[in-house]
C-alpha positions as a Python dict, from the first residue, in 0.01 Angstrom:
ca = {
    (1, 'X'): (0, 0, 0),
    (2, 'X'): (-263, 181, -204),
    (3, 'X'): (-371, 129, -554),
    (4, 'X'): (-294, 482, -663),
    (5, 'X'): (48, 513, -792),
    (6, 'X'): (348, 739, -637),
    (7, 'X'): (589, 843, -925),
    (8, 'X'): (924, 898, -858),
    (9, 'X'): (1121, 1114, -1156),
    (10, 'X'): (1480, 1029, -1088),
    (11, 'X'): (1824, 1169, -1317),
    (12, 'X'): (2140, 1294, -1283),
    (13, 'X'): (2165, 1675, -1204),
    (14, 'X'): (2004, 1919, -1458),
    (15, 'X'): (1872, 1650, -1629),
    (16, 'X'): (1545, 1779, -1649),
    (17, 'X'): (1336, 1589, -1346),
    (18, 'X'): (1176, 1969, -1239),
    (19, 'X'): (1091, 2030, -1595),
    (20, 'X'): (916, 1676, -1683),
    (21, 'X'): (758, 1762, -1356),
    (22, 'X'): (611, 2058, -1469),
    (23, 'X'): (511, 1915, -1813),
    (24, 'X'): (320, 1658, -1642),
    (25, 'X'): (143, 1915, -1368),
    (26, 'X'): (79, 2123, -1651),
    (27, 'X'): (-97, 1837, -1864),
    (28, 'X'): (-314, 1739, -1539),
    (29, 'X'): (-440, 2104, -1460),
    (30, 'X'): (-485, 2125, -1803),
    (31, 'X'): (-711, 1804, -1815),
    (32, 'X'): (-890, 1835, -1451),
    (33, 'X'): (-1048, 2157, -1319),
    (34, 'X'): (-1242, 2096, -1064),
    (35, 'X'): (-1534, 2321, -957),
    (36, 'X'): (-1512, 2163, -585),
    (37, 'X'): (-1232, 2414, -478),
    (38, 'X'): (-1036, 2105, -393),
    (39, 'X'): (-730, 2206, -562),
    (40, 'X'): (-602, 1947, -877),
    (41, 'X'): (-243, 1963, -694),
    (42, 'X'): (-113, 2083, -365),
    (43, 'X'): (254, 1975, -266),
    (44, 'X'): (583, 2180, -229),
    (45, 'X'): (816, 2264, -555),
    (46, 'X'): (1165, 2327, -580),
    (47, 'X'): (1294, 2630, -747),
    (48, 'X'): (1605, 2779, -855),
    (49, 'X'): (1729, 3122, -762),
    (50, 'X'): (1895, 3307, -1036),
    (51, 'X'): (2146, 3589, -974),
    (52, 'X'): (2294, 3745, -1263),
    (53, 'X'): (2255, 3474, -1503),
    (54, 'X'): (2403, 3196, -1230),
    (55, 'X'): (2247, 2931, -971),
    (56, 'X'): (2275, 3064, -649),
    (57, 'X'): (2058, 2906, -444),
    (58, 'X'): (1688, 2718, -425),
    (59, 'X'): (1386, 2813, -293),
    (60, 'X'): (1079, 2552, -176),
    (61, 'X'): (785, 2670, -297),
    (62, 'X'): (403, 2571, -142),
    (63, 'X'): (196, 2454, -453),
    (64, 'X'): (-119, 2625, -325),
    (65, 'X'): (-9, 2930, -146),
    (66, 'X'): (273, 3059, -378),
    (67, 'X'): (477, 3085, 3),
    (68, 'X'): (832, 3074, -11),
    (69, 'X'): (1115, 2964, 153),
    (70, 'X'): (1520, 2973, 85),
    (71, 'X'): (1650, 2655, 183),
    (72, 'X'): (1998, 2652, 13),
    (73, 'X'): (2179, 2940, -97),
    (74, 'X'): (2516, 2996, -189),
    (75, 'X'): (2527, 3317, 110),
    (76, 'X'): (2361, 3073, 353),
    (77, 'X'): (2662, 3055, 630),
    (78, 'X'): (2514, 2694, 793),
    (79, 'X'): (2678, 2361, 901),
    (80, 'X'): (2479, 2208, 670),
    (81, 'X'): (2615, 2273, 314),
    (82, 'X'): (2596, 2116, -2),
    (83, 'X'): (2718, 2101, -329),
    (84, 'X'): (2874, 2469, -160),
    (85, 'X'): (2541, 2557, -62),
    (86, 'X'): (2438, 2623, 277),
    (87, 'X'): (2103, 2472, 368),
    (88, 'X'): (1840, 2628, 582),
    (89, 'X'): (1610, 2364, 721),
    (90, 'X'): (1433, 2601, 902),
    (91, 'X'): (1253, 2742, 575),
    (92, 'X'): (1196, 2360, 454),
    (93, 'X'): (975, 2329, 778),
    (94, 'X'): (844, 2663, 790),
    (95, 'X'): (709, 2593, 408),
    (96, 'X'): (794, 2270, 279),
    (97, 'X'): (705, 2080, 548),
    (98, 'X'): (302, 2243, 612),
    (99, 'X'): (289, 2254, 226),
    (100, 'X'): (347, 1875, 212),
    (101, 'X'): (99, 1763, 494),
    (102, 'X'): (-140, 2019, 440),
    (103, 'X'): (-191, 1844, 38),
    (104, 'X'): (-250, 1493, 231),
    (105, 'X'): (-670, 1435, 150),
    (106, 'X'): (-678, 1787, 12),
    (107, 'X'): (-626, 1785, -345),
    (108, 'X'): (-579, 1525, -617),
    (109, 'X'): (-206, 1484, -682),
    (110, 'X'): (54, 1481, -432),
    (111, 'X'): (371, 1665, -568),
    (112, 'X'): (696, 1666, -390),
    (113, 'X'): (1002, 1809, -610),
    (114, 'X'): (1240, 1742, -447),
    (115, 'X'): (1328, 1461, -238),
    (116, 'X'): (1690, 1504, -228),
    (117, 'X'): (2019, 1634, -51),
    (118, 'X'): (1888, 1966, 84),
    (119, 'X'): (1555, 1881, 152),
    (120, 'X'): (1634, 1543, 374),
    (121, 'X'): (1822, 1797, 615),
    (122, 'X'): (1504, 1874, 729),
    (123, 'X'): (1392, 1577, 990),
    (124, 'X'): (1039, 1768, 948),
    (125, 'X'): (1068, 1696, 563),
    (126, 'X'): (1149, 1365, 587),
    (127, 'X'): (866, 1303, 876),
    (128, 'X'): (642, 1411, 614),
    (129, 'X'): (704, 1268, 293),
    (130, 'X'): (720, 956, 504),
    (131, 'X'): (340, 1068, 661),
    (132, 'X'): (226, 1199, 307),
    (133, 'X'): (325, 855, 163),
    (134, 'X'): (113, 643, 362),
    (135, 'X'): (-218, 802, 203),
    (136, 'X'): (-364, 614, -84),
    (137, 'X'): (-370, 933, -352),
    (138, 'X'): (-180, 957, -678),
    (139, 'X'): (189, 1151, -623),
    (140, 'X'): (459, 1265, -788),
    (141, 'X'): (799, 1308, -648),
    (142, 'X'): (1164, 1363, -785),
    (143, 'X'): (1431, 1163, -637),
    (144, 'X'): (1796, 1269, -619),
    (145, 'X'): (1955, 959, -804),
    (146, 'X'): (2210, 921, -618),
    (147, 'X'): (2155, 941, -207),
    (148, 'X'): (2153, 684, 31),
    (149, 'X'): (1924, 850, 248),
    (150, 'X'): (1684, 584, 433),
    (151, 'X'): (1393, 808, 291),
    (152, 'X'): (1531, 802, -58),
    (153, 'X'): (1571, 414, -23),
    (154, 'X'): (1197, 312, 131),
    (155, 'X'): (1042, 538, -121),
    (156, 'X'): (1248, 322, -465),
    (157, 'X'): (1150, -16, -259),
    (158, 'X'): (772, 61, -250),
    (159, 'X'): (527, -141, -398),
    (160, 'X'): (305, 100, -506),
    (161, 'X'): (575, 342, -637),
    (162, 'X'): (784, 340, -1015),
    (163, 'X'): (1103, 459, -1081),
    (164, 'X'): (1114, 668, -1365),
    (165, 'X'): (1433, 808, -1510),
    (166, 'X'): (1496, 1149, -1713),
    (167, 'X'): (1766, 1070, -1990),
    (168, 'X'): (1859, 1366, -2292),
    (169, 'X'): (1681, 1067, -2514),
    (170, 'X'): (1346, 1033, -2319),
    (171, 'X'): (1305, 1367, -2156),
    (172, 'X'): (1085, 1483, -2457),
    (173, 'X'): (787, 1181, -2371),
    (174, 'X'): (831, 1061, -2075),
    (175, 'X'): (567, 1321, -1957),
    (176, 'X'): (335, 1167, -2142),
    (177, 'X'): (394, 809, -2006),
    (178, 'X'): (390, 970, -1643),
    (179, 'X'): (14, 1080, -1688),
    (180, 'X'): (-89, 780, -1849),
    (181, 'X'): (60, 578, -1541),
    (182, 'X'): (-48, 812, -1282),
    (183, 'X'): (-411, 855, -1385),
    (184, 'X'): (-476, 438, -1459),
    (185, 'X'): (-685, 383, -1124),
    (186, 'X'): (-815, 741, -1116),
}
């Protein structure tokens, strides 16, 4: 276990873990730019996919690249559905996945949104958050609250990682109590 933290954001749905997320990634680019070309944050982001005013889907999203990937959609036919999405794991490992391990030594912050039901169809996801996680560099990850996923259970027992939860009454700072925890050693 490193000395660097690994932040997990954790809530009930909608609660706001993406957006705190952002806030925080926001405040850190805002803070470091660094004329090394090492990029300040490299990872894979979740996204919505809005049709017509409604949730139909999510896209993963490579930090550095902009590449993009459905991997749950609403018109997805697939044995893997949830929440009455079907899930493509084939588009978590064709941009989650590379997005993930290609961040590992590469940038400064590790960001992973989200660790949660769709992604952890993906054995390649889980193979590298679980790879990604062994590295001793600052990260931030949201957590589904609720799984039972082995993945989702190693990452609340680490040592090295807090457990941060989004609630309507703390959404506003927790942001700022992220960065302060996640740049301490840094």
């Amino acid at each position: 276990m490193g000395i660097n933290p690994k932040i997990g954001i954790t809530g009930l749905p909608r609660s706001g873990k993406s957006a705190v997320l952002d806030k925080v990634v926001k405040m850190i680019e805002e803070e470091r730019s660094d004329s090394s070309g090492i990029p300040v944050i490299a990872g894979m982001r979740s996204e919505a996919i809005i049709e017509n005013g409604e949730r139909v889907g999510y896209a993963c999203v490579d930090i550095v690249s902009g590449e993009r990937g459905v991997m749950a959609h609403k018109e997805i036919d697939s044995r893997h559905r949830v929440l009455g999405y079907g899930i493509d794991p084939s588009e978590i490992d064709r941009v989650g996945v590379p997005a993930i391990l290609n961040a590992v030594g590469n940038c400064q912050y590790l960001v992973v949104d989200e660790v949660g039901k769709f992604t952890v169809e993906s054995e390649g996801f889980v193979s590298a958050v679980r790879e990604a996680l062994k590295y001793d560099m600052p990260s931030l990850l949201t957590l589904h609250k609720k799984s039972r996923h082995p993945l989702l259970q190693d990452i609340r027992r680490r040592d090295d990682g807090r457990i941060l939860e989004v609630t309507p009454v703390n959404r506003a700072l927790l942001p700022y109590k992220i960065l302060k925890l996640i740049q301490q050693d840094y």
